[in-house]
N, C-alpha and C positions, 0 to 999 in steps of 0.2 A: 147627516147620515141617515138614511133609511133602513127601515127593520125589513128580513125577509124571513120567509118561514120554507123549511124543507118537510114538504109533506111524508110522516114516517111508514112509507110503505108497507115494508118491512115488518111492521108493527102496531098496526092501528087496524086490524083486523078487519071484519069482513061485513057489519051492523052499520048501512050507509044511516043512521042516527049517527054513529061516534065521526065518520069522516064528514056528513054537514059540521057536524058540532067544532071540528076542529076548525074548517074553513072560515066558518062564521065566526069562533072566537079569535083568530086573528084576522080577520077583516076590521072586527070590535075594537081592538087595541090599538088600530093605526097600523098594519102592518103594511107595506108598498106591495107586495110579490109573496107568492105560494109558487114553488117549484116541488115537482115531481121529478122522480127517476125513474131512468125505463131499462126493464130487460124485459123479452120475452118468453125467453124458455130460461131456468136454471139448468147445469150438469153437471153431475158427479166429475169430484177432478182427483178420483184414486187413477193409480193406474195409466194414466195420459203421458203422449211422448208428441208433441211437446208437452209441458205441463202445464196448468190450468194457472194462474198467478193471482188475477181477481178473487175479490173479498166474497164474492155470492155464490151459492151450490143450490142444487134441487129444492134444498130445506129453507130456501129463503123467499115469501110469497111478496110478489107484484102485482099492484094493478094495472091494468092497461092504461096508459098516459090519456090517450085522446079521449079514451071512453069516461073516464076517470073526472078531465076536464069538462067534458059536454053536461056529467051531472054536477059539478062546482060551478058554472055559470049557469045554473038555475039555481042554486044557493047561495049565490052572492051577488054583489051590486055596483065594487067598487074594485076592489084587491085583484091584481093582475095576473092572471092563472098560466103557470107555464112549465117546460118539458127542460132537465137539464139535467144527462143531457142526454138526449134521442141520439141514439146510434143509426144514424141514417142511413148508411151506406148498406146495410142488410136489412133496409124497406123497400120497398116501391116508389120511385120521385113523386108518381103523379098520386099516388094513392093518398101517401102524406102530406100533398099540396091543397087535395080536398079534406081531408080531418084536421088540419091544420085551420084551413081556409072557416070549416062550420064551427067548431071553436071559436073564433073570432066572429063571426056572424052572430051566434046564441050569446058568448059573452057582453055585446057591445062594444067589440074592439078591446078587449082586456087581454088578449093573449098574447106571451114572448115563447119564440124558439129558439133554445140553445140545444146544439148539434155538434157530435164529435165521431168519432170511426169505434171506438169498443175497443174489447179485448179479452173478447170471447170467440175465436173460432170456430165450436160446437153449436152453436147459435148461428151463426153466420151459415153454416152449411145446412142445417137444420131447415133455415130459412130459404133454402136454394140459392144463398149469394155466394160470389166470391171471399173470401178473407184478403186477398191479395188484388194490391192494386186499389183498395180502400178511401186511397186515400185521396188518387186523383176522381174518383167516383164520386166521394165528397165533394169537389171541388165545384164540379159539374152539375150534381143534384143542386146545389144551392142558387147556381144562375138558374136553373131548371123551374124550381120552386117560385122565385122572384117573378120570372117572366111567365108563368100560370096564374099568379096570384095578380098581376096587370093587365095580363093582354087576354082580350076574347077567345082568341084564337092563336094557337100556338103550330107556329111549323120551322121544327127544328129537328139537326139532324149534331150528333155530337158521339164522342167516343162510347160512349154508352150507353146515347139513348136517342130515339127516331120518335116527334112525336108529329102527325102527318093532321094539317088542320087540325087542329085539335082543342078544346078550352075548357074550363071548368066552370058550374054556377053552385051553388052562390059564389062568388067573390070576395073576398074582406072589402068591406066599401070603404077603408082609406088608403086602398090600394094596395099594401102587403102588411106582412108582419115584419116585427123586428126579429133576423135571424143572431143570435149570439152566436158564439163559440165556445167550447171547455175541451179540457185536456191538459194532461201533463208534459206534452213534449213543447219542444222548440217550434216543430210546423205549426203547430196549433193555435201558438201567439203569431206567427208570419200569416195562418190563414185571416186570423183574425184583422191585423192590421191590415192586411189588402183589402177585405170587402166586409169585416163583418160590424153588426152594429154593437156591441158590445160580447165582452168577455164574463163567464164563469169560473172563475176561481174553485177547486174541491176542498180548498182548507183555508185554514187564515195563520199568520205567523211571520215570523221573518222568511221562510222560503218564498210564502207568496209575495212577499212584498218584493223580495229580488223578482221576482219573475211577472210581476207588476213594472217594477222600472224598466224589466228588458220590452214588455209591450208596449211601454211607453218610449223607446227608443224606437221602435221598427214602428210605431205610431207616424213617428216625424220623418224618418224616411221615405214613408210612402205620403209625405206630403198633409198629412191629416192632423188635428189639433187633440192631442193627448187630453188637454183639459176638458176637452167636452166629452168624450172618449170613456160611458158606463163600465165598470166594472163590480161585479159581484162577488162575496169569500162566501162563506162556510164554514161556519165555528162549532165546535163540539158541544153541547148544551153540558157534559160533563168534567170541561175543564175548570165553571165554578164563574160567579160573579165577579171576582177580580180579572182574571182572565178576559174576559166581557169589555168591562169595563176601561182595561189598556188596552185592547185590541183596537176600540175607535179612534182614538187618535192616531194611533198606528199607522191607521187603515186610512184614514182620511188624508194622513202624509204621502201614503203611496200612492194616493189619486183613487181609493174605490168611494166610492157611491153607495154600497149597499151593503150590508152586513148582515148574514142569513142564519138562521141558529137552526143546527141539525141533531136529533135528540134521539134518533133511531141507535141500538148495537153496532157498534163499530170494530171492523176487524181486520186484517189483514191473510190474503188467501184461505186455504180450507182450513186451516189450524189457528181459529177463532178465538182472536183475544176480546172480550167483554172489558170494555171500560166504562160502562155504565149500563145499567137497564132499566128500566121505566116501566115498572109492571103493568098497565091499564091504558087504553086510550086518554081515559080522565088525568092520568100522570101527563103525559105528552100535550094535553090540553093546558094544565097547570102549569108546566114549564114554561109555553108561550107566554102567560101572564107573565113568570116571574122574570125573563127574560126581559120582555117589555118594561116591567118595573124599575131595573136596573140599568138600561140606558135611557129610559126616558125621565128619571128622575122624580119618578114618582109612584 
């Protein structure tokens, strides 16, 4: 089982000292992956019809993923830098095939993309995209991405996008990236087991694990081998070291691979339950050690 780290956005503030320091100390510990989370705008969610359901509002600060990553692979060496999960359907294909694509160039090949549709429509319009229709959008950007990140030269024409001779440099020079997937719905595991290379999990526990088996069900339908088949959780850094430490077997029963500890405030829509807080970057530094200490057995 591999350690991953969910970089605390949210809360590890704005002194790129504290965010090297973080990277670098779990690169230090063995950890396999550093994942970021992307939004780009927050919104006020008084007042909205529909209403707003996601955990995040104005008040909660992000860094920009890519920018984010291009300065982590000049501070590290080894630990595989990555996005999970990029709400991609309210970006640009080709714009995120080249931040994608230099990422992986400046890292050495260390970068993973995991990609799902959101659920934010204020952002989405924000951003001059659709909210509707998301999902086949997704569908599409992601053969879109693969065959930029291969071919010299792109001439395609598809429901939402015309890209006329056209190619990107630099290139990842081992041809793409690994795109994952995340999400809570059903489509998200069917997106996944059709083309993707691995799956993100948002939490760890017995839901994931059901929803682990049913991936691994529509795994073998579309003919592909579950067992080779990455998946990653997301565990609360405040559910406490026993918690931890029954989750990996667990977890490794349900076939995941990687186990990510997330230490950032946790909440649910605009009416913010706190089940932990972590006053300091150096707190959220400190957890990764004890994190590490506790499944690595020492």
């Amino acid at each position: 089982m591999d350690l991953g780290a969910i970089f605390p956005t949210t809360a590890i503030g704005t002194d790129p000292a504290a965010i090297r320091d973080f990277a670098q100390t779990a690169e230090g510990l063995g950890y396999r992956r550093l994942l970021t989370y992307d939004h780009v705008l927050g919104a006020v969610h008084a007042d909205r019809d529909p209403p707003l359901v996601g955990p995040y509002t104005q008040d909660d600060p992000f860094h920009e993923p890519f920018v984010l990553l291009g300065f982590l692979a000049a501070c590290t060496t080894t630990i595989e830098l990555g996005v999970a999960v990029l709400v991609l359907p309210q970006r640009q294909t080709a714009l995120v095939a080249k931040q994608a694509a230099e990422v992986d160039v400046l890292s050495g090949g260390r970068s993973v993309l995991a990609v799902g549709t959101g659920w934010n429509p204020v952002e989405y319009e924000s951003l001059g995209m659709p909210f509707t229709a998301r999902g086949r959008r997704l569908d599409e950007q992601v053969e879109v991405l693969r065959r930029l990140w291969r071919e010299p030269v792109l001439d395609y024409r598809g429901e939402f996008h015309r890209i006329d001779r056209a190619g990107i440099l630099p290139r990842p020079s081992r041809g793409t990236i690994p795109v994952w997937f995340g999400g809570g719905a059903e489509v998200s595991l069917a997106r996944a087991a059709r083309t993707g290379d691995g799956f993100v999990f948002g939490s760890a526990g017995p839901r994931t694990h059901r929803r682990a088996a049913r991936l691994r069900e529509l795994l073998a339908e579309q003919g592909r081998n579950p067992g080779t088949f990455p998946m990653d959780a997301m565990i609360d850094y405040a559910l406490g070291a026993q918690a931890w430490a029954d989750e990996v077997p667990a977890w490794q029963a349900a076939g995941g691979t990687i186990l990510s500890v997330q230490t950032m405030q946790s909440g649910t829509g605009y009416q913010r339950v706190m089940h932990h807080q972590l006053s300091s970057p150096a707190a959220h530094i400190a957890a990764l050690g004890e994190f590490a200490r506790v499944l690595q057995g020492g």
